[in-house]
N, CA, C and O atoms as CSV, one atom per row, in Angstrom:
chain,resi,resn,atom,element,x,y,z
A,1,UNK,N,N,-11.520,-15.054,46.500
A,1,UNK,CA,C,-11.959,-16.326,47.000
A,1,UNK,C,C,-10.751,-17.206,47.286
A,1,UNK,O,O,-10.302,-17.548,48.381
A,2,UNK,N,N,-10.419,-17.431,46.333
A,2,UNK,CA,C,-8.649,-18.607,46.421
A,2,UNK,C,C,-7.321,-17.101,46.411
A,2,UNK,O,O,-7.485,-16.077,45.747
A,3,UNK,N,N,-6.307,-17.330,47.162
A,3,UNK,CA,C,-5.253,-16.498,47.525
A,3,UNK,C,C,-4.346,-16.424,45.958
A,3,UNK,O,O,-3.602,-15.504,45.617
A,4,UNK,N,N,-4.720,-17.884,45.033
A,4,UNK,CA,C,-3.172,-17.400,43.987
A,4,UNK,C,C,-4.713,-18.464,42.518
A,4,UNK,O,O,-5.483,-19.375,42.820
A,5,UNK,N,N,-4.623,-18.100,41.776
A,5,UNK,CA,C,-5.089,-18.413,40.720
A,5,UNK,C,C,-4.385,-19.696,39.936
A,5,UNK,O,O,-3.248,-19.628,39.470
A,6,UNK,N,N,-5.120,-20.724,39.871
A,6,UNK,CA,C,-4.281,-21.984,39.295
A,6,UNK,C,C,-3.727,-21.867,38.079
A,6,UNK,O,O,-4.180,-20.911,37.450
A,7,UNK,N,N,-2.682,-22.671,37.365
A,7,UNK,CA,C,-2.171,-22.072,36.483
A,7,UNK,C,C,-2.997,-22.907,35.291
A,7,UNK,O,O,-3.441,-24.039,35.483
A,8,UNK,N,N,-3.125,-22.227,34.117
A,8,UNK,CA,C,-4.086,-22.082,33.204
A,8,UNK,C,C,-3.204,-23.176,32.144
A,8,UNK,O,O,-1.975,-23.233,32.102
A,9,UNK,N,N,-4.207,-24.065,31.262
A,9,UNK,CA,C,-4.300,-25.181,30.556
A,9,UNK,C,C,-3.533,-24.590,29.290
A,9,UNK,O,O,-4.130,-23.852,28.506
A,10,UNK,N,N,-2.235,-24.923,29.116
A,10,UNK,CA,C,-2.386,-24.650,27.433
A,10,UNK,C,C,-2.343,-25.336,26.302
A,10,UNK,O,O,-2.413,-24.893,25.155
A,11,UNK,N,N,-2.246,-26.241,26.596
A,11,UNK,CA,C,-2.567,-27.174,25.573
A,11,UNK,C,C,-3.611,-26.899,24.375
A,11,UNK,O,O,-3.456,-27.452,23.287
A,12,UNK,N,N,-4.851,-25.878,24.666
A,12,UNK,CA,C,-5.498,-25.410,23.968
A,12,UNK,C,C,-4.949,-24.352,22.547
A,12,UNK,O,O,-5.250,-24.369,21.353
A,13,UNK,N,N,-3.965,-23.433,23.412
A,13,UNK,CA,C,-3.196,-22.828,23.019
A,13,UNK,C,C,-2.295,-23.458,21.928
A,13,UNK,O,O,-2.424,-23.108,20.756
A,14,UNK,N,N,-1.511,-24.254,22.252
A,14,UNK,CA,C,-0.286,-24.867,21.799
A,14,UNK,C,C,-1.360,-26.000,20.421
A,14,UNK,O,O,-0.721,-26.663,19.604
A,15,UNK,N,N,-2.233,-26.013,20.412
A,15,UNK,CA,C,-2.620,-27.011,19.460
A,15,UNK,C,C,-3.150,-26.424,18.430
A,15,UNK,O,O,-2.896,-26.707,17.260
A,16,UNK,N,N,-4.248,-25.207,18.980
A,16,UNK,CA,C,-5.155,-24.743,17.864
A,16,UNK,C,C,-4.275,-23.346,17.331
A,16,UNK,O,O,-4.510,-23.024,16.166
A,17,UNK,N,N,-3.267,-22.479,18.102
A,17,UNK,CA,C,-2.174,-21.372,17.415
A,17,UNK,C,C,-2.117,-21.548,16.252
A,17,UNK,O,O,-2.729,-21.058,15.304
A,18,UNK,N,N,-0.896,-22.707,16.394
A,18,UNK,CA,C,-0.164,-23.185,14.973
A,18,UNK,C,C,-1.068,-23.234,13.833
A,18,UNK,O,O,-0.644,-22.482,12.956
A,19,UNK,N,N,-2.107,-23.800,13.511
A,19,UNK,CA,C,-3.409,-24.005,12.650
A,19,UNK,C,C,-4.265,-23.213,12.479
A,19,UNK,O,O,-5.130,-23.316,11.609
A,20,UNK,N,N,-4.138,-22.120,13.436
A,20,UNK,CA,C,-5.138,-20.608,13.038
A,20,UNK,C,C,-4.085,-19.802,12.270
A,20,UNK,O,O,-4.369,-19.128,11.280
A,21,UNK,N,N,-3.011,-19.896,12.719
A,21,UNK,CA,C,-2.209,-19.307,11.803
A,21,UNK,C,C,-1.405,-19.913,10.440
A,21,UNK,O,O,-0.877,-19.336,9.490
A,22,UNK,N,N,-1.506,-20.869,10.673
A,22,UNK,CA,C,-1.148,-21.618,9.034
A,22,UNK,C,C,-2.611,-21.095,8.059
A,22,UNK,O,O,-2.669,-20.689,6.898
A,23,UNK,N,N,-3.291,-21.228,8.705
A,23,UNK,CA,C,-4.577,-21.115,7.903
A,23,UNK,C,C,-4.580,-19.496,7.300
A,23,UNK,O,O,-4.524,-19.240,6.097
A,24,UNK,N,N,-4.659,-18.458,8.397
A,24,UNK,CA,C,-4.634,-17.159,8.064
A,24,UNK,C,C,-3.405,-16.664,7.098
A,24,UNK,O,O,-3.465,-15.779,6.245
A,25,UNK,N,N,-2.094,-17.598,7.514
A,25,UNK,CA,C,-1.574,-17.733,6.299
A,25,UNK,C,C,-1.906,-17.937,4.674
A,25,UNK,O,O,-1.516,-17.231,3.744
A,26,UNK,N,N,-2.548,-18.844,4.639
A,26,UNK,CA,C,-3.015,-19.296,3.432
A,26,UNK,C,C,-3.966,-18.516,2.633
A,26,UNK,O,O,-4.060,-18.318,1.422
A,27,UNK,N,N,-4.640,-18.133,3.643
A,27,UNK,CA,C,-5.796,-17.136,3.196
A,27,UNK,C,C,-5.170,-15.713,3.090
A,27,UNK,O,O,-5.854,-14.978,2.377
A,28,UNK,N,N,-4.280,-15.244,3.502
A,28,UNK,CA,C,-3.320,-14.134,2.973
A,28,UNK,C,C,-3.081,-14.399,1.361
A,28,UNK,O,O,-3.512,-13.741,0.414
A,29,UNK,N,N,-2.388,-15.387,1.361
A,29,UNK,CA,C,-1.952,-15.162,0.230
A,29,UNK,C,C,-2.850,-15.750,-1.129
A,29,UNK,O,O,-2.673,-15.425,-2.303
A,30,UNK,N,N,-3.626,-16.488,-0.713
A,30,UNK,CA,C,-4.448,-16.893,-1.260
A,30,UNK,C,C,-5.438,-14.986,-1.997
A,30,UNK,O,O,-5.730,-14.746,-3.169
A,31,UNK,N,N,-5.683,-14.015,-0.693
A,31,UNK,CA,C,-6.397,-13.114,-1.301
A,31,UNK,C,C,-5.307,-12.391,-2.090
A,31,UNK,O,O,-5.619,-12.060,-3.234
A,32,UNK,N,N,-3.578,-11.972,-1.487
A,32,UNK,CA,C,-2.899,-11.455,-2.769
A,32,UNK,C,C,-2.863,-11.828,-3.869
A,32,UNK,O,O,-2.867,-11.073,-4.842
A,33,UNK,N,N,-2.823,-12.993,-3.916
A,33,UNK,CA,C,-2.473,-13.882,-6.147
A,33,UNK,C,C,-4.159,-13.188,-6.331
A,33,UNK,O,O,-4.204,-12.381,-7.260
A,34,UNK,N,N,-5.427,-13.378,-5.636
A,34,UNK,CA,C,-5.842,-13.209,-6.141
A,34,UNK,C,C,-6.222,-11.400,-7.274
A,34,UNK,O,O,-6.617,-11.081,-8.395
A,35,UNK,N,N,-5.761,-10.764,-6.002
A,35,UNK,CA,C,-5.790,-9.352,-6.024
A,35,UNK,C,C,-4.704,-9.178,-7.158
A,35,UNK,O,O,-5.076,-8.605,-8.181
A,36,UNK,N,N,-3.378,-9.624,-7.074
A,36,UNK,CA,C,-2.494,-9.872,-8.250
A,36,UNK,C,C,-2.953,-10.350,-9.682
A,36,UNK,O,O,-2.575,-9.808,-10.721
A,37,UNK,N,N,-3.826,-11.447,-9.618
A,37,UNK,CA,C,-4.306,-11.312,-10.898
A,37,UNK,C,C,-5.178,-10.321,-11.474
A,37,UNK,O,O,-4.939,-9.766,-12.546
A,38,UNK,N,N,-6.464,-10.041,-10.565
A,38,UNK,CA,C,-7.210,-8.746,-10.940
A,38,UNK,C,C,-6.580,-7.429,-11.573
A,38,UNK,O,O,-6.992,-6.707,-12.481
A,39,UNK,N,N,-5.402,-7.363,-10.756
A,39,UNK,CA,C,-4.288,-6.156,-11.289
A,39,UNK,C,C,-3.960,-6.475,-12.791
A,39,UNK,O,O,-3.944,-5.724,-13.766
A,40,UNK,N,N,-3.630,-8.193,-12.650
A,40,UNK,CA,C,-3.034,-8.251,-14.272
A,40,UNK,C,C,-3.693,-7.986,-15.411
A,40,UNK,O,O,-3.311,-7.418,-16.434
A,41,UNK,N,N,-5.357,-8.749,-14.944
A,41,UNK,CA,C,-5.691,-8.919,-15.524
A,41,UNK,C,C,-6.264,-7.110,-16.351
A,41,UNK,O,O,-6.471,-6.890,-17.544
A,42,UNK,N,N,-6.381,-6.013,-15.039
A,42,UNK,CA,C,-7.022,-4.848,-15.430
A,42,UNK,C,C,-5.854,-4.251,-16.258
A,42,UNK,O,O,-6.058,-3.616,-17.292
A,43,UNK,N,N,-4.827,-4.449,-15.837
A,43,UNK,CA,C,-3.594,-3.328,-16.321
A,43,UNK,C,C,-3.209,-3.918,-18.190
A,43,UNK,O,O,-2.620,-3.383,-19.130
A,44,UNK,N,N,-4.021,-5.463,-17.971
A,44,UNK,CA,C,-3.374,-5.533,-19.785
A,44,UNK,C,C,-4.518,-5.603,-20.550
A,44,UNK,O,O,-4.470,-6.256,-21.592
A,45,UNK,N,N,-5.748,-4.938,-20.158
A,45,UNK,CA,C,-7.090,-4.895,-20.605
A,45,UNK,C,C,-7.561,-6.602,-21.107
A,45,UNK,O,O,-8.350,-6.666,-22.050
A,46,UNK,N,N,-7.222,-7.531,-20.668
A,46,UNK,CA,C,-7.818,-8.690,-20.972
A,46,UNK,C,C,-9.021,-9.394,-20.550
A,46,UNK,O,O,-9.694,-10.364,-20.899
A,47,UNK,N,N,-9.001,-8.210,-19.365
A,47,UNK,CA,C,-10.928,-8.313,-18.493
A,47,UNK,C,C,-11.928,-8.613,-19.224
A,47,UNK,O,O,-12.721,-9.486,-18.872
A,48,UNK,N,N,-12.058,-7.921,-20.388
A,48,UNK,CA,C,-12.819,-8.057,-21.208
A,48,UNK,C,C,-13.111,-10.180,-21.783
A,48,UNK,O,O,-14.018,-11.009,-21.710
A,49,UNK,N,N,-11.910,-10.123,-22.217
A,49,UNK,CA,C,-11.873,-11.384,-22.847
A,49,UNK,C,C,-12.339,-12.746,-21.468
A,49,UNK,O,O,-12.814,-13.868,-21.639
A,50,UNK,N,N,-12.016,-12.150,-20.384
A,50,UNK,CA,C,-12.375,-13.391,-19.420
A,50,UNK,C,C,-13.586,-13.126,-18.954
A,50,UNK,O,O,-13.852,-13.418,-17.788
A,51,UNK,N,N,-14.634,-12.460,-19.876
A,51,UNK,CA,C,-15.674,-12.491,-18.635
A,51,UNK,C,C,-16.355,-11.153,-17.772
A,51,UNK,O,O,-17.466,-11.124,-17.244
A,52,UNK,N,N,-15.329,-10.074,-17.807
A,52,UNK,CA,C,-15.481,-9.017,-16.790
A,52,UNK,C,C,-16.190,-7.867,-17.895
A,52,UNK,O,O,-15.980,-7.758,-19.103
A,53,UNK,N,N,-16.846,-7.290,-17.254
A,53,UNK,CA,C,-17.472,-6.676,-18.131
A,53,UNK,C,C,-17.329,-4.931,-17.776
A,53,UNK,O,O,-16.929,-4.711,-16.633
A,54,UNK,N,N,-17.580,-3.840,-18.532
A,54,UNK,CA,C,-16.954,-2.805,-17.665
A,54,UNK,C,C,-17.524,-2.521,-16.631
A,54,UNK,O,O,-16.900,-1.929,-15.751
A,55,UNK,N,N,-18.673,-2.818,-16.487
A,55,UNK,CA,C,-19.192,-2.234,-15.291
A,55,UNK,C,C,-18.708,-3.182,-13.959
A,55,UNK,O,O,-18.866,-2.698,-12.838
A,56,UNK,N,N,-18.215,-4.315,-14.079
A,56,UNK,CA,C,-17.395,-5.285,-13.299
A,56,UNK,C,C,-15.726,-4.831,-13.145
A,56,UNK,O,O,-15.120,-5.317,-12.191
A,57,UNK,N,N,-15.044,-3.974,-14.009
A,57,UNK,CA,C,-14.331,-3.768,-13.950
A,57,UNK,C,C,-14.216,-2.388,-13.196
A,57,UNK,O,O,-13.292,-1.974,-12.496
A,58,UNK,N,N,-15.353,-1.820,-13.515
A,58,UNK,CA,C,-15.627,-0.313,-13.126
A,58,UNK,C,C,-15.747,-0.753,-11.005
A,58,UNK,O,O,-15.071,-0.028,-10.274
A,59,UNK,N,N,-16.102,-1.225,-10.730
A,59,UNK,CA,C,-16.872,-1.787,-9.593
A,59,UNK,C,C,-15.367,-2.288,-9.295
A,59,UNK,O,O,-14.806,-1.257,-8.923
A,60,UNK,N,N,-14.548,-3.195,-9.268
A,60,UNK,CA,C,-13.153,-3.500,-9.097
A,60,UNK,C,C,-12.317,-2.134,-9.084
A,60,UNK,O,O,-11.488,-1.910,-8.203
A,61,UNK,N,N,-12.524,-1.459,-9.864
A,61,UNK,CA,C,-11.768,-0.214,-10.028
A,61,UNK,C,C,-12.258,0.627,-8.424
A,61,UNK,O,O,-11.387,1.093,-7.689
A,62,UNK,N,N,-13.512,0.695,-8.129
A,62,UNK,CA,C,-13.941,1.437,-7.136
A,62,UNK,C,C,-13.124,0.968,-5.687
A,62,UNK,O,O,-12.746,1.775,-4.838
A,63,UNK,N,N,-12.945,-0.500,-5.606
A,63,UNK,CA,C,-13.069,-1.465,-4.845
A,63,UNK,C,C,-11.376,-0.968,-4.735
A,63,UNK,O,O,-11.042,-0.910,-3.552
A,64,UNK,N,N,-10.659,-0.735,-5.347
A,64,UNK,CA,C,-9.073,-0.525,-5.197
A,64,UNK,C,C,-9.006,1.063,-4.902
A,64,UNK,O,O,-8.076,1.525,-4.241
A,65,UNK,N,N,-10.015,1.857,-5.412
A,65,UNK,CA,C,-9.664,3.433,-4.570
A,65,UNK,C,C,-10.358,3.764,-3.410
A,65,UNK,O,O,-10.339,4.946,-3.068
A,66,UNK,N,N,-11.098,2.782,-2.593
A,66,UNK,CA,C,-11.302,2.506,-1.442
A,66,UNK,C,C,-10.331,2.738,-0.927
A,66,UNK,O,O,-9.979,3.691,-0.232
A,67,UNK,N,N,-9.444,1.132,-1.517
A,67,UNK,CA,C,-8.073,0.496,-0.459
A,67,UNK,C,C,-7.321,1.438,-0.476
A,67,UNK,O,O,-6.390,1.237,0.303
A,68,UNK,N,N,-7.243,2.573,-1.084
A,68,UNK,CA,C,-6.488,3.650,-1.507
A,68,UNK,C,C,-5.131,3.093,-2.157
A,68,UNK,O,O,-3.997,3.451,-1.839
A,69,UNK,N,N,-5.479,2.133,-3.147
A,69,UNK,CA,C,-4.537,1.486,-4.239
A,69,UNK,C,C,-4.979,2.604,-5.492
A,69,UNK,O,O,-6.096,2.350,-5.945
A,70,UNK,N,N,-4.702,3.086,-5.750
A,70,UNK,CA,C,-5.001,4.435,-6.988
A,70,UNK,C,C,-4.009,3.769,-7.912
A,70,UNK,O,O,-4.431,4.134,-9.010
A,71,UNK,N,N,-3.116,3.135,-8.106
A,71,UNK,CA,C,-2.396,2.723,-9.178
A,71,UNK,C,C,-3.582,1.813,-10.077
A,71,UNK,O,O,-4.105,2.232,-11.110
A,72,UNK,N,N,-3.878,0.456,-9.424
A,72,UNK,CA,C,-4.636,-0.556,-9.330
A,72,UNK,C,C,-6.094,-0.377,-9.954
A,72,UNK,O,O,-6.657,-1.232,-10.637
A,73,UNK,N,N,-6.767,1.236,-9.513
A,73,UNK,CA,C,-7.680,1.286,-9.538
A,73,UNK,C,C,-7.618,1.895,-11.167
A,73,UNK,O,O,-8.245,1.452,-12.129
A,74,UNK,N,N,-6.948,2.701,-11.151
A,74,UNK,CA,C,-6.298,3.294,-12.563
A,74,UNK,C,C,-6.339,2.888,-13.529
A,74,UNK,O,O,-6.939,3.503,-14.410
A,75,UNK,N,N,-5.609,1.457,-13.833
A,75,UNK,CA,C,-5.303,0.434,-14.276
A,75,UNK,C,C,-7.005,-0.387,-14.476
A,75,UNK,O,O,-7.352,-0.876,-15.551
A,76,UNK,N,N,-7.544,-0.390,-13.712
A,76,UNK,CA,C,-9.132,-0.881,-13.880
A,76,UNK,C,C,-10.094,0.220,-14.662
A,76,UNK,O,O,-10.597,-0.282,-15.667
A,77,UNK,N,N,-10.393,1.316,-14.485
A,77,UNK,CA,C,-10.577,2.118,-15.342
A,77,UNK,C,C,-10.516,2.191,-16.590
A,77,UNK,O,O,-11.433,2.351,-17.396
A,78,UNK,N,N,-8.933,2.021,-16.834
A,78,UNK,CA,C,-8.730,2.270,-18.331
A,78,UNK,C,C,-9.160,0.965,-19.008
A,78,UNK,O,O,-9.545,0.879,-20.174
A,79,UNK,N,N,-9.042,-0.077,-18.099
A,79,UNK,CA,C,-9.368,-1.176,-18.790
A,79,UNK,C,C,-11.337,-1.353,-19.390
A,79,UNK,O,O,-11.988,-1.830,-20.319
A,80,UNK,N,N,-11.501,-0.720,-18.306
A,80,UNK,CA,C,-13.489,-0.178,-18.536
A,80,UNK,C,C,-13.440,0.960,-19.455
A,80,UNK,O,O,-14.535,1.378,-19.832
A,81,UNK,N,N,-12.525,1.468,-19.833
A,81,UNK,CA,C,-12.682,2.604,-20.838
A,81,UNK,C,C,-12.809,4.065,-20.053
A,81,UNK,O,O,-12.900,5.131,-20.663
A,82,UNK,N,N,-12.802,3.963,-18.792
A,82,UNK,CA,C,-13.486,5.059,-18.342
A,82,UNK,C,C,-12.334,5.964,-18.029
A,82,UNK,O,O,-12.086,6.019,-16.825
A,83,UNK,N,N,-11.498,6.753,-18.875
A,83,UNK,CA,C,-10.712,7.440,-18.436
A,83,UNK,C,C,-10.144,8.629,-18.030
A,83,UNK,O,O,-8.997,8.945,-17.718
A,84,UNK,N,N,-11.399,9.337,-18.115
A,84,UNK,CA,C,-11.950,10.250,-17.132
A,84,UNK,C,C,-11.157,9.877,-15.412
A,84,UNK,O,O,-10.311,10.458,-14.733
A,85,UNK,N,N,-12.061,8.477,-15.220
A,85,UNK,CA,C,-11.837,8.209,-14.182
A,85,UNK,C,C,-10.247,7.626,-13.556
A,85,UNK,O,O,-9.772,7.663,-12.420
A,86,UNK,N,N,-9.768,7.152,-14.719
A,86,UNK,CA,C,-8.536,6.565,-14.278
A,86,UNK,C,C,-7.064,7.724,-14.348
A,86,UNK,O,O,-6.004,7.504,-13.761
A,87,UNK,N,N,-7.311,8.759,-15.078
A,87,UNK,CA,C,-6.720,10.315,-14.678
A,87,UNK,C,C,-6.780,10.326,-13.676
A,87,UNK,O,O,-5.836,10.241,-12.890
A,88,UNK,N,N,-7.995,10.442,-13.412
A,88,UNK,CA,C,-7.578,10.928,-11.628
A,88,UNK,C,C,-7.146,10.402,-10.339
A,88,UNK,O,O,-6.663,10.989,-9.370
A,89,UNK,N,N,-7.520,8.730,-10.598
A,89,UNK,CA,C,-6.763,8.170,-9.749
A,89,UNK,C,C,-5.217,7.800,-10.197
A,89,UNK,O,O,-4.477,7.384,-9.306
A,90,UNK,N,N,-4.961,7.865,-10.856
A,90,UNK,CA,C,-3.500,7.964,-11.326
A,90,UNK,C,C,-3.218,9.170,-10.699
A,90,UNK,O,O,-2.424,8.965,-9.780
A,91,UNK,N,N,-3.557,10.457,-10.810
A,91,UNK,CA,C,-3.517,11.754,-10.370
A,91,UNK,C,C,-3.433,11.311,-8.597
A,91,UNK,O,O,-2.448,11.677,-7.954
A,92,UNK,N,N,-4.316,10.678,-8.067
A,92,UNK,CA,C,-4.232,10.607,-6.925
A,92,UNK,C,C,-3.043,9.565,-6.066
A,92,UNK,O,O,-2.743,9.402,-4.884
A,93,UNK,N,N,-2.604,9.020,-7.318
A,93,UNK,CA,C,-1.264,7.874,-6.964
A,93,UNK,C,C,-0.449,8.812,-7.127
A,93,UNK,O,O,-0.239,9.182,-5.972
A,94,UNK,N,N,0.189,9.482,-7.837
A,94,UNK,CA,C,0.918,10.532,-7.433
A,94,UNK,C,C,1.369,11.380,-6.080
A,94,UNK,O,O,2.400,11.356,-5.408
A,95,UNK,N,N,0.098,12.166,-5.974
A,95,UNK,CA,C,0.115,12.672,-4.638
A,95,UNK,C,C,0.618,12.243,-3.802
A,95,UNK,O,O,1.689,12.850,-3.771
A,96,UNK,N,N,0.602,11.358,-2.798
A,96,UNK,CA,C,1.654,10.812,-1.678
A,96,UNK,C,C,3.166,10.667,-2.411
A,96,UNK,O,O,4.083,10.827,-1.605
A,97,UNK,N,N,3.513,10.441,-3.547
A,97,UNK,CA,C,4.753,10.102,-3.903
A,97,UNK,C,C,5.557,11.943,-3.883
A,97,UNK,O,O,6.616,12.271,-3.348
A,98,UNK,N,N,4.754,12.664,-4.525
A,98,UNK,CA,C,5.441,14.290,-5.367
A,98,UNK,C,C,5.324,14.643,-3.047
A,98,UNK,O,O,6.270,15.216,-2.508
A,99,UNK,N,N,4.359,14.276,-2.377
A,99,UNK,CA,C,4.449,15.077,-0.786
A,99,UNK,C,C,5.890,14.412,-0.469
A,99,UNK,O,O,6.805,15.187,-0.188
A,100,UNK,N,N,6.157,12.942,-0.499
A,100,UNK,CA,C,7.021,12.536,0.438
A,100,UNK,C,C,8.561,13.287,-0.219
A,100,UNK,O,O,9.553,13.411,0.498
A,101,UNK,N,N,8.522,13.838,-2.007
A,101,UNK,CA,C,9.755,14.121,-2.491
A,101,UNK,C,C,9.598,15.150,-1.936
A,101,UNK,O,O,10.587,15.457,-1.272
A,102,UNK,N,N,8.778,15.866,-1.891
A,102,UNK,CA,C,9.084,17.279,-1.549
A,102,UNK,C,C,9.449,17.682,-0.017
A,102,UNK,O,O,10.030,18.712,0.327
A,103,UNK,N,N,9.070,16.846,0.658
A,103,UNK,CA,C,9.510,16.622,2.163
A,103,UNK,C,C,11.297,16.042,2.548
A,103,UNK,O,O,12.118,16.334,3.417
A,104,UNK,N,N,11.277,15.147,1.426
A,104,UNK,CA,C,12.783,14.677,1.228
A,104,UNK,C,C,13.287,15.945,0.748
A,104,UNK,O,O,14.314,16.187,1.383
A,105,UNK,N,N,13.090,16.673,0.093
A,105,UNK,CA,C,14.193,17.761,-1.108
A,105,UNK,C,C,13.993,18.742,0.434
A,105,UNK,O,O,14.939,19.461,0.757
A,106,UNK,N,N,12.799,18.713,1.274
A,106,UNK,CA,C,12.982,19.851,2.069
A,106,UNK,C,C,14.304,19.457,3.268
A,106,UNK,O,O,14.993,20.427,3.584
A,107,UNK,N,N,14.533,18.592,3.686
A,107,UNK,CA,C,14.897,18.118,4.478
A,107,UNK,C,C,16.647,17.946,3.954
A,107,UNK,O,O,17.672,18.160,4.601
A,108,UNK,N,N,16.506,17.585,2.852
A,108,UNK,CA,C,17.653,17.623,1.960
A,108,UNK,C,C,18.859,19.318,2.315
A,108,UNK,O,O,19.956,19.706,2.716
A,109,UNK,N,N,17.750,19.656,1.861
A,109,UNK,CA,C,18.265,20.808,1.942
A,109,UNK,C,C,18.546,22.204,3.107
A,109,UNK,O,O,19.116,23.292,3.026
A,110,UNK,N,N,17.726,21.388,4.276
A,110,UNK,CA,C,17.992,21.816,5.339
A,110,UNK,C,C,19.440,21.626,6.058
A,110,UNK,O,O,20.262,22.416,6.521
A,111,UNK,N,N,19.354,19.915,5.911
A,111,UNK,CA,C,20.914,19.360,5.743
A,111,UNK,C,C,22.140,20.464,5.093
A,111,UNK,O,O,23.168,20.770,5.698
A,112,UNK,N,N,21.782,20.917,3.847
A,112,UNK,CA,C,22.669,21.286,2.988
A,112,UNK,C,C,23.030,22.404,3.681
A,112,UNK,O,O,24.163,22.519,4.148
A,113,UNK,N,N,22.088,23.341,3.813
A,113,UNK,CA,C,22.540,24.997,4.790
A,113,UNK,C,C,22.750,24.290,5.925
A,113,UNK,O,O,23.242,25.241,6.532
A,114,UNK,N,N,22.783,23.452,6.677
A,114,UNK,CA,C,23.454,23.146,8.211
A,114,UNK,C,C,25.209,22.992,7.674
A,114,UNK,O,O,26.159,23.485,8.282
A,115,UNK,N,N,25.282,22.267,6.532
A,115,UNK,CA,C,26.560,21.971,6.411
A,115,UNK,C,C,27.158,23.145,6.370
A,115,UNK,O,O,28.003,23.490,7.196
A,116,UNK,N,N,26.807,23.777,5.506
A,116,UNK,CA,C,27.331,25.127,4.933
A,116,UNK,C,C,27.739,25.836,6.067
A,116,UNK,O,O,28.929,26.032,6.312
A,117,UNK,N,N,26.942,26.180,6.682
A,117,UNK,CA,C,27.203,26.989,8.338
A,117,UNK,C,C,28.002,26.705,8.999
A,117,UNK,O,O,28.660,27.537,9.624
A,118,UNK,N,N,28.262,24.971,9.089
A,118,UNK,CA,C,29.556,24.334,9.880
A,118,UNK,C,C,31.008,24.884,9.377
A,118,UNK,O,O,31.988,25.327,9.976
A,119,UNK,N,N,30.647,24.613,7.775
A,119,UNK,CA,C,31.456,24.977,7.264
A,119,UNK,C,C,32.248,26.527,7.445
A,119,UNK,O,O,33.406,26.908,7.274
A,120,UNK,N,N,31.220,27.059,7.797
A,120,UNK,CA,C,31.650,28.905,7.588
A,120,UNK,C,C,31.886,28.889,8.916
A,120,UNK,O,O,33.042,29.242,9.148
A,121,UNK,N,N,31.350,28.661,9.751
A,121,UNK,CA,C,31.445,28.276,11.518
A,121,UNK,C,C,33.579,28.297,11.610
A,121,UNK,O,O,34.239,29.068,12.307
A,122,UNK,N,N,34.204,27.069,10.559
A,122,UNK,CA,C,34.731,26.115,10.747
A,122,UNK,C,C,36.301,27.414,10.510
A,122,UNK,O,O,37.277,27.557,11.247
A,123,UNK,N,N,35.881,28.275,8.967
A,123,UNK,CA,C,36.875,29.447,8.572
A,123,UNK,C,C,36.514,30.527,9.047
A,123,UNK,O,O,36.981,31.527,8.502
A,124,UNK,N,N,35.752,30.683,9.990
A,124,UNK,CA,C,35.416,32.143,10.290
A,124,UNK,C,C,36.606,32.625,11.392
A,124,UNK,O,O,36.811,32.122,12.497
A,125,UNK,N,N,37.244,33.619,10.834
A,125,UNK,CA,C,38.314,34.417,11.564
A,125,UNK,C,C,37.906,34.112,13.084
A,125,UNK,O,O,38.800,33.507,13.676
A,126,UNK,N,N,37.163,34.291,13.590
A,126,UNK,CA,C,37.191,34.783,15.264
A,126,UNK,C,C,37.015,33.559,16.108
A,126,UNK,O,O,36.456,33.667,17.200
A,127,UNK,N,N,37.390,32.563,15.740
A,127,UNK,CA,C,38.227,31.264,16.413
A,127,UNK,C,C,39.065,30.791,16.647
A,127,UNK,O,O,39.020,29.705,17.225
């Protein structure tokens, strides 16, 4: 219809940005302290004393091996007594840590025989 498109208002932009993001700010961290205390509160078994009951703690515990926080969730478990359950997510916090060493030690050591070869490369008579 029109050859060039008028240029667009920002003032909308420039006013409400700053304040959606201060805000989403706030509410970030506002949900970490909170998630931070839940942690504290599961990992030094004091749930009990504020209120949480195990099956509230058990339910928090679930709620962190969702997020695939297995430390967190662990830590909630034992605090519910249930430690059955918190073995295994401890067991499952592990796992990504023992893959990424063993990927490092592989890699490590791929390094190590490359050197070696340079090395023999470096004295080998027929150079």
């Amino acid at each position: 219809m029109f050859g060039h498109s008028a240029p667009k208002a920002l003032w909308p932009v420039i006013f409400f940005l700053p304040w959606f993001l201060l805000g989403s700010a706030y509410l970030g961290e506002w949900a970490l302290a909170r998630g931070a205390r839940l942690i504290g509160l599961a990992s030094t078994g004091t749930g009990d004393r504020l209120g949480f009951s195990a099956a509230r703690l058990r339910l928090i515990g679930l709620a962190f091996l969702l997020m695939t926080a297995y430390q967190s969730a662990g830590d909630c478990y034992q605090a519910a007594g249930e430690l059955a359950l918190a073995n295994r997510a401890y067991v499952k916090a592990v796992e990504p840590r023992s893959a990424t060493t063993a990927r490092q030690l592989s890699d490590q050591r791929d390094q190590a025989k490359t050197m070696l070869r340079k090395v023999e490369l470096a004295f080998h008579p027929g150079h």
